[in-house]
C-alpha positions in Angstrom: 95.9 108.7 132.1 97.5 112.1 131.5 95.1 115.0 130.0 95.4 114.8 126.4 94.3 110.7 126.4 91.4 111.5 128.6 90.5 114.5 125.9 90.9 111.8 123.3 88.0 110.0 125.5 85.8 112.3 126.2 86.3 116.0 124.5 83.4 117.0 122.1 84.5 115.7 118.8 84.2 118.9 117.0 86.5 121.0 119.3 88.7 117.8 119.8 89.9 117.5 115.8 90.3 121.3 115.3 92.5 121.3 117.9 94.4 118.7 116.9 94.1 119.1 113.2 94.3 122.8 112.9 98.4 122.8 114.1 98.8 119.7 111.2 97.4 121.7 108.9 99.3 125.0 109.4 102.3 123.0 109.6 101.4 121.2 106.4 100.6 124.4 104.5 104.4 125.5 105.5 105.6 122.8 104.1 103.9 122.8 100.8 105.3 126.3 100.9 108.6 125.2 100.9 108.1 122.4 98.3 106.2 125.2 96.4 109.4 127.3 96.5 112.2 125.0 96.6 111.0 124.5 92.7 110.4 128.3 92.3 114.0 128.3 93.0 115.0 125.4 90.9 113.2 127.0 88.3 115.7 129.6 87.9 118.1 127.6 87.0 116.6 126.8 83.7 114.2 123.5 82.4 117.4 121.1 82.5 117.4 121.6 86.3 113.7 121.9 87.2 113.2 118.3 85.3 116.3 117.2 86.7 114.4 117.4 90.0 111.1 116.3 88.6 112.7 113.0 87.9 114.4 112.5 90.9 111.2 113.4 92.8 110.0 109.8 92.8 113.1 108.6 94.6 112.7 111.4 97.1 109.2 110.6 97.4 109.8 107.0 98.5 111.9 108.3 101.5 109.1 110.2 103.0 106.7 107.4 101.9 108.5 104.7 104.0 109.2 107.0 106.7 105.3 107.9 107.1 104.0 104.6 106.0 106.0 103.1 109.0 105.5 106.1 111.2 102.0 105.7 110.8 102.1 101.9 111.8 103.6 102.9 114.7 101.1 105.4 115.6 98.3 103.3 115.3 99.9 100.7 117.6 100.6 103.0 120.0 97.1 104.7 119.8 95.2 101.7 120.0 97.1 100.3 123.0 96.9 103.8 125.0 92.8 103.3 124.5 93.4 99.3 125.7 95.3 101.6 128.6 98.0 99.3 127.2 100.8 101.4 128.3 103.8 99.3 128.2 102.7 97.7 125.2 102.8 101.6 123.4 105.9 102.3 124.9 107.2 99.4 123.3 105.9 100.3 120.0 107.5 103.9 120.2 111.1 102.2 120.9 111.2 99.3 118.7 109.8 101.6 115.6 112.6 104.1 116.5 114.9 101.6 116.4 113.9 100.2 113.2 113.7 103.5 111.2 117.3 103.5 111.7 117.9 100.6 110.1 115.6 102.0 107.4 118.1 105.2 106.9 121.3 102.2 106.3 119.4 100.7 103.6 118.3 103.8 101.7 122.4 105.0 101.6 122.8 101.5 99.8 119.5 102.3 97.6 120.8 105.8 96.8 124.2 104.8 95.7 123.0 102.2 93.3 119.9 103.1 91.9 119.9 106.8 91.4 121.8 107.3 88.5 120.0 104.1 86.5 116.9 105.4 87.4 117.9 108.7 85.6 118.8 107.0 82.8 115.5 105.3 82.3 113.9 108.5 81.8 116.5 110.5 79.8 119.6 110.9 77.6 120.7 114.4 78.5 123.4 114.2 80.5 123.2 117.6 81.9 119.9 116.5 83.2 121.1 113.2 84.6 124.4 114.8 86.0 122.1 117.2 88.1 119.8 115.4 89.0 122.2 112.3 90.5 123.6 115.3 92.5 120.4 115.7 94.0 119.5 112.3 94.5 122.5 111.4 96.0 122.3 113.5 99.0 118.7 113.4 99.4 118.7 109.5 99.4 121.9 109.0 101.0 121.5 111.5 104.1 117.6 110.8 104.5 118.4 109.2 108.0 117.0 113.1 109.3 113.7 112.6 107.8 113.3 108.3 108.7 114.2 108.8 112.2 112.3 112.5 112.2 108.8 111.1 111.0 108.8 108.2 113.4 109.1 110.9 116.4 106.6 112.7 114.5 104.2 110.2 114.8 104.6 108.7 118.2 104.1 112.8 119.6 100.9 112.7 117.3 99.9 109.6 119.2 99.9 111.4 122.0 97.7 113.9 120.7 101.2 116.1 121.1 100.2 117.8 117.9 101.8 121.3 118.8 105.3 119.4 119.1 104.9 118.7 115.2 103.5 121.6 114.5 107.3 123.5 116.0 109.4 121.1 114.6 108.0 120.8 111.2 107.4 124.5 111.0 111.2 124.8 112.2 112.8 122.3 108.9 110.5 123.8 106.2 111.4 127.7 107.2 115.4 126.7 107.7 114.7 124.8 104.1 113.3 128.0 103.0 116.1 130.1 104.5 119.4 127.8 103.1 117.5 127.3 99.4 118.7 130.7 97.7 121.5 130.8 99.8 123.2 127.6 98.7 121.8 127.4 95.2 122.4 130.4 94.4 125.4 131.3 96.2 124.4 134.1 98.9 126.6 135.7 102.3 130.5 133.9 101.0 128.5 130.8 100.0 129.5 129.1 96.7 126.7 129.1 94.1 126.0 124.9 94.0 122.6 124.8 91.9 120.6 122.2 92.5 123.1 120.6 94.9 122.9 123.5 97.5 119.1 122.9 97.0 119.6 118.9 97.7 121.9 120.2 100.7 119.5 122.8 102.3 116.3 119.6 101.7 118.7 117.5 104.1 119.7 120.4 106.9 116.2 121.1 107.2 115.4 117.4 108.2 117.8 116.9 110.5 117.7 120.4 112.2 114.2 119.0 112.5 115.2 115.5 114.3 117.8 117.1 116.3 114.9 119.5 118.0 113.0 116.1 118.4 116.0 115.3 120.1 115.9 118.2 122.1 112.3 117.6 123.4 112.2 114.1 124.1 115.1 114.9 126.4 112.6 117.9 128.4 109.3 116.8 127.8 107.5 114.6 130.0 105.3 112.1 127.8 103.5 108.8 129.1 105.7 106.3 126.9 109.1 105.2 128.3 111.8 105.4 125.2 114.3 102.8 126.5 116.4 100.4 124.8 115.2 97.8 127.5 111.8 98.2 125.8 114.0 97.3 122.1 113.8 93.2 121.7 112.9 90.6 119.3 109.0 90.9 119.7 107.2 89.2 116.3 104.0 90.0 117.1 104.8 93.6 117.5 107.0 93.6 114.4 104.1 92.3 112.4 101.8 94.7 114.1 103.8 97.3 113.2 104.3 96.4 109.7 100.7 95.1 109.0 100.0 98.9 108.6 103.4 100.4 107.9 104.2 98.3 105.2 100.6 99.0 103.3 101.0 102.9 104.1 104.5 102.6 102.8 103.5 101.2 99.4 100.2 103.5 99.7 103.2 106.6 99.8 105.0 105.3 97.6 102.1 104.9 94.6 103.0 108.8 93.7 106.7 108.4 93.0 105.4 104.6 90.9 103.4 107.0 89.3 105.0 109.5 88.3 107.5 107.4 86.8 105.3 106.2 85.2 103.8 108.7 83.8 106.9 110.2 83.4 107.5 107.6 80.3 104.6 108.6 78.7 104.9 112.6 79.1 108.6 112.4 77.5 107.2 111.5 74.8 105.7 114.4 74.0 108.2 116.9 75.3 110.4 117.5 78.6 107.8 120.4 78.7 105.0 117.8 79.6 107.5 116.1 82.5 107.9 119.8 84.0 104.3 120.3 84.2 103.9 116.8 86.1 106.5 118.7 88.2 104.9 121.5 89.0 101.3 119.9 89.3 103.0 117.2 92.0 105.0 120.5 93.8 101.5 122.6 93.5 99.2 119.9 94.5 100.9 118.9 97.9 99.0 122.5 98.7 95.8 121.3 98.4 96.6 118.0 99.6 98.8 118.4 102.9 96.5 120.2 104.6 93.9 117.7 103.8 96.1 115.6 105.3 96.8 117.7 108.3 93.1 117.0 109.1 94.0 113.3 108.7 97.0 113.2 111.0 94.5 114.8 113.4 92.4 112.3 112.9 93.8 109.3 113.5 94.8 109.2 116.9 90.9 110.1 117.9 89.7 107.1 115.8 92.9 104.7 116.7 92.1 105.7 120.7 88.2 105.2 120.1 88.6 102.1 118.7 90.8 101.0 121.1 88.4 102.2 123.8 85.2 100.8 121.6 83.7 104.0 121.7 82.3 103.9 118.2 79.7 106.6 118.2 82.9 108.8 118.8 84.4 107.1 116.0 81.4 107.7 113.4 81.0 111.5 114.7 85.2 111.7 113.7 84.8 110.3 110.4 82.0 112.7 109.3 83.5 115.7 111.0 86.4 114.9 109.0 84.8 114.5 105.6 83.7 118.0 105.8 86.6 119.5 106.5 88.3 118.2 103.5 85.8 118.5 101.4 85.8 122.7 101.9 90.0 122.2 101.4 89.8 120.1 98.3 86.4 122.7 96.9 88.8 125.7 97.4 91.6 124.2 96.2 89.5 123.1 92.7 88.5 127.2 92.7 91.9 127.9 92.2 92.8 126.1 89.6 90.6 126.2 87.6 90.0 130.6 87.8 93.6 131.0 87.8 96.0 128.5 86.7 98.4 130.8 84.5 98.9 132.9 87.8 100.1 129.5 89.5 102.3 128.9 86.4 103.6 132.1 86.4 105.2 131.1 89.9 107.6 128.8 87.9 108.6 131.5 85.5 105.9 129.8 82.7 106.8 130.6 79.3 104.0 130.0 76.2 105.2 126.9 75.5 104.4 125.8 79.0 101.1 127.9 79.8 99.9 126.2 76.6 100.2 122.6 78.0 100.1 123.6 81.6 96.6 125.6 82.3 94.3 123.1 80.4 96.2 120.2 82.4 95.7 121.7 85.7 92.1 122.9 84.9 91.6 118.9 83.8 93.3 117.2 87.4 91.7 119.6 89.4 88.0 118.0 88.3 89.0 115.0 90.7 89.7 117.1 93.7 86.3 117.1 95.4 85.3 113.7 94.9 88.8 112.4 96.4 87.6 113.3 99.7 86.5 109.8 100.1 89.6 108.6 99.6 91.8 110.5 101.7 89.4 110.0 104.8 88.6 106.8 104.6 91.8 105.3 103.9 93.3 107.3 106.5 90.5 106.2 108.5 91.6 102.4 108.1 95.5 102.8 108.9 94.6 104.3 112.2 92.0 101.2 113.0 94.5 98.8 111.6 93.1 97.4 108.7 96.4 98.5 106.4 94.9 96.5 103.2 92.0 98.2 102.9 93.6 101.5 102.8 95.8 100.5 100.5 93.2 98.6 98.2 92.0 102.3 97.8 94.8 104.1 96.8 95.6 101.3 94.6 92.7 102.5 92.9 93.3 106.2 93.2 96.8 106.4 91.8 98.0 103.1 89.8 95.2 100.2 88.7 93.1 102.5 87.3 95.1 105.4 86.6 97.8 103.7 84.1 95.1 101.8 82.0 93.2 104.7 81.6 96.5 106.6 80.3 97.6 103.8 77.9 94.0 103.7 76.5 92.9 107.9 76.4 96.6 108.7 74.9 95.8 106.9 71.8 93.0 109.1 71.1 93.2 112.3 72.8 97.2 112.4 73.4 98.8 113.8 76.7 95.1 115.3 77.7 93.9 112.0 78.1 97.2 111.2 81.0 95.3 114.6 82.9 92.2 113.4 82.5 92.9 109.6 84.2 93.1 111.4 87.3 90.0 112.6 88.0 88.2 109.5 86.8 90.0 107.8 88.9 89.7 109.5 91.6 85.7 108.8 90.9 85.4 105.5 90.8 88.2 104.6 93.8 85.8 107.1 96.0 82.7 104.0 95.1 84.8 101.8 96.6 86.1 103.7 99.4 82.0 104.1 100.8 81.3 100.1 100.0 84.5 99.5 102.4 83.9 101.6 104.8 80.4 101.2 105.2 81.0 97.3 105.8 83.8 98.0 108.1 81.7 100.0 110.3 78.9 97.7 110.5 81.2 95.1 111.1 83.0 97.2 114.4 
């Protein structure tokens, strides 16, 4: 057992999860940087481009949805069987998953080419907007094999409670991201000026600069898995064990980009202004929510190792260590917006027309922020035990079952405030059911 599984074992909790989740998090809060001004960018280039990416960010969502959602099936394996001291078994895991997310990149070059530009289409008749934004989605969909293969890396070094690793190489894609954006969209240094296709480009370079330094450190860093194609064979049990999770944390992901098509249909009918407000609110809350979710990728592989180990009372002391910490993220982050929203509008060059529909909508979401503590935990909490349904049962709840009823119904009397205020309710009621699950669950382990 090498030092950071026996850590995993027997570390105090407290110091454990900051030092695992404190790297997550400041990697996290780099990347919501970079999503944060990728559309600053965008925004430059007028409304016709920034909604041109708003539409296409439920496409690009789903990438990083099946990428983690698998990733994080992986990880759980792999955790689970290193507490088991299952080592074989883990190494197994990490080849077979690496494997697969390959075949996951072929499939999303056929799903890019074909769906893109009807998707577009659903959503709008300006062809400026659709020919920009299948521009985008081409390269982003098509060329997304950096950002499959990349995540599953990612998740077998947070496994290993490798959590530095992660923090460098996802550090290293969002700042090159940051770097190439003005450069190729604008047309910096003998580069042509390509819009939102140098801004597709850069999203792409960034991932695979990111899976090429993966690359890079697998092939210098010792780590207690063997990566072998002798490990890769037709293994059902481990497919299914590896999909049980990944395939709920995959839909889980993907509920945003259902979403926000979604709500998508009902905004544009109001105004393209209401779409680019989504837009920014999904770019701006990625902030408050990625380093929540920092804490949860530090998470996991303490309760996934724990569990494994059936050292519960380290599990319990996790979970509410955890709840904490996310709680003072989502309580700043609620601060924010609702003191100074026109300030975080004015980051996306808001004109009146915007500020108008934008500052009451993000005062409105941000109500929900606290209370979805619950939910992020604890259904982070299940994917790392292996119960995939039960995570996804709550972000059913979170960001689709209740959400679109509640929009259908509130829009009839209070218009496009009523598809703000869906969120935060909720966000309420799937927190009920996140403490009812949970609470069984553990007195069930």
């Amino acid at each position: 057992m090498n030092s950071k599984q026996e850590q995993m074992k027997s570390k105090p909790i407290f110091p454990l999860l900051v030092s695992m989740a404190i790297p997550m998090m400041f990697s996290m809060l780099i990347q919501s940087l970079y999503n944060i001004v990728d559309s600053m960018f965008v925004a430059r280039l007028g409304n016709d481009a920034l909604t041109a990416v708003s539409l296409v960010y439920p496409l690009q969502n789903l990438v990083i949805a099946i990428a983690v959602g698998f990733g994080i099936g992986v990880s759980s394996c792999i955790s689970i069987n290193l507490g088991s001291n299952k080592v074989e078994r883990a190494s197994q895991a990490a080849s077979v998953g690496i494997v697969l997310s390959i075949v996951h990149s072929i499939l999303f070059v056929i799903f890019g080419l074909v769906v893109t530009k009807p998707f577009l289409r659903m959503f709008t008749s300006n062809d400026s907007i659709i020919d920009m934004g299948s521009k985008y989605g081409y390269i982003v969909l098509c060329l997304a094999f950096g950002a499959l293969i990349q995540v599953c890396i990612e998740k077998i070094f947070q496994a290993l409670g490798e959590m530095r690793v992660t923090m460098i190489v996802l550090a290293a894609g969002a700042i090159i991201n940051i770097i190439l954006d003005p450069i190729l969209i604008f047309g910096k240094f003998g580069f042509p000026a390509m819009g939102v296709t140098g801004a597709a480009i850069a999203t792409v370079i960034g991932q695979i600069s990111g899976l090429i330094l993966y690359i890079v450190i697998l092939a210098y860093k010792k780590i207690p898995l063997n990566l072998s194609l002798r490990n890769v064979h037709l293994d059902k049990h481990l497919i299914k064990q590896l999909y049980s999770v990944g395939i709920p944390s995959s839909i889980m992901m993907s509920l945003p980009s259902l979403l926000v098509s979604v709500l998508n249909s009902f905004l544009v009918k109001f105004s393209d202004i209401h779409v680019s407000v989504l837009g920014i609110y999904n770019k701006l809350q990625t902030f408050i929510y990625l380093p929540g979710n920092g804490i949860v990728q530090g998470m996991r592989p303490i309760l996934g190792y724990n569990y494994g180990a059936k050292q519960t009372d380290r599990l319990h002391k996790t979970l509410k260590i955890s709840l904490l910490f996310v709680a003072t993220i989502m309580l700043i982050g609620t601060v924010l917006f609702l003191v100074i929203p026109q300030q975080i509008l004015g980051l996306f060059n808001a004109d009146a027309a915007m500020l108008e529909i934008g500052v009451p909508a993000l005062r409105i979401i941000c109500l929900g922020f606290l209370i979805s503590t619950f939910g992020i935990i604890y259904s982070g909490a299940f994917e790392a035990l292996g119960f995939g349904i039960q995570s996804l049962v709550i972000s059913l709840l979170r960001q689709l079952i209740i959400t679109i009823p509640l929009c259908i119904i509130l829009t009839k009397f209070i218009g496009a405030t009523g598809i703000w205020a869906s969120f935060p309710i909720s966000e309420a009621i799937a927190a009920i059911v996140a403490i009812i699950l949970m609470r069984k669950t553990l007195k069930n382990i």
